[in-house]
N, C-alpha and C positions, 0 to 999 in steps of 0.2 A: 754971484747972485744969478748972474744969464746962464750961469751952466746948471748951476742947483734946477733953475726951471721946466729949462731945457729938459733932464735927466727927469724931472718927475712925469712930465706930459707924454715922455719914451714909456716912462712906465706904470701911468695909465690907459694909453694906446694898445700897452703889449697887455696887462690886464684884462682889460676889456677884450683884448680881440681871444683868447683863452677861453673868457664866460662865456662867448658867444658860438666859440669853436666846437668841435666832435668830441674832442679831449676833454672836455668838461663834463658832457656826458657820457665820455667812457669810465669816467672817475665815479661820477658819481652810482654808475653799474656796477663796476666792481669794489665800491663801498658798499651796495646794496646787497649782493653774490658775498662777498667775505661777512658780512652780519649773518647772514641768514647759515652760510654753515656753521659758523661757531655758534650758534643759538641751539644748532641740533646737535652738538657735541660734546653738550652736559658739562661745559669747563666749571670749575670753582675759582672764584675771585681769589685775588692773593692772599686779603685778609682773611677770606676763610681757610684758604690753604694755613696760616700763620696759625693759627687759634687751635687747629685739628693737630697744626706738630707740636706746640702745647700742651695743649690735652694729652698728647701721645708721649711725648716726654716724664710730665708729672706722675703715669703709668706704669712707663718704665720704675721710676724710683720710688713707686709702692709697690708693686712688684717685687725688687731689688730688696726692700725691706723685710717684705711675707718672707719670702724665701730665706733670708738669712734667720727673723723668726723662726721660723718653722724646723729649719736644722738645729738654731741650739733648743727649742723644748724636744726633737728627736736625742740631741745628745741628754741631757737631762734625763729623758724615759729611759734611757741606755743604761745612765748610770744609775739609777734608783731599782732598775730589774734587771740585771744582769743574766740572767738566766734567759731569758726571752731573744737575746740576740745571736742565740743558736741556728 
């Protein structure tokens, strides 16, 4: 129980002397410095990254489908005018 006490007053001692210290505000600088570039670096959030590979998928496979459309009514045209594919 004497050491429990002990160990937490070491580490509010060591806490406080951290809030108090340079370190704290060198932290808090280069939290400020790393916000301010990625603000100017146009990132997209993960879920919008998720939602755009989505969208971009579901694209793909109506795509995928035009395209195979489109070849059998070209084979079709083929076969119904045969002359034309001279």
């Amino acid at each position: 129980m004497l050491k429990d006490k002990f160990f937490d007053e070491i580490s509010n001692k060591f806490s406080e002397a951290i809030a108090a210290s340079p370190a704290k505000d060198i932290e808090k600088n280069v939290r400020a410095m790393m916000g301010s570039a990625f603000s100017k670096m146009d990132l997209v959030t993960r879920e919008e990254f998720e939602i755009q590979q989505e969208v971009l998928a579901r694209t793909r496979e109506t795509l995928t489908q035009m395209e195979a459309r489109v070849t059998e009514l070209e084979m079709r045209l083929q076969t119904n005018n045969p002359q034309d594919g001279i």
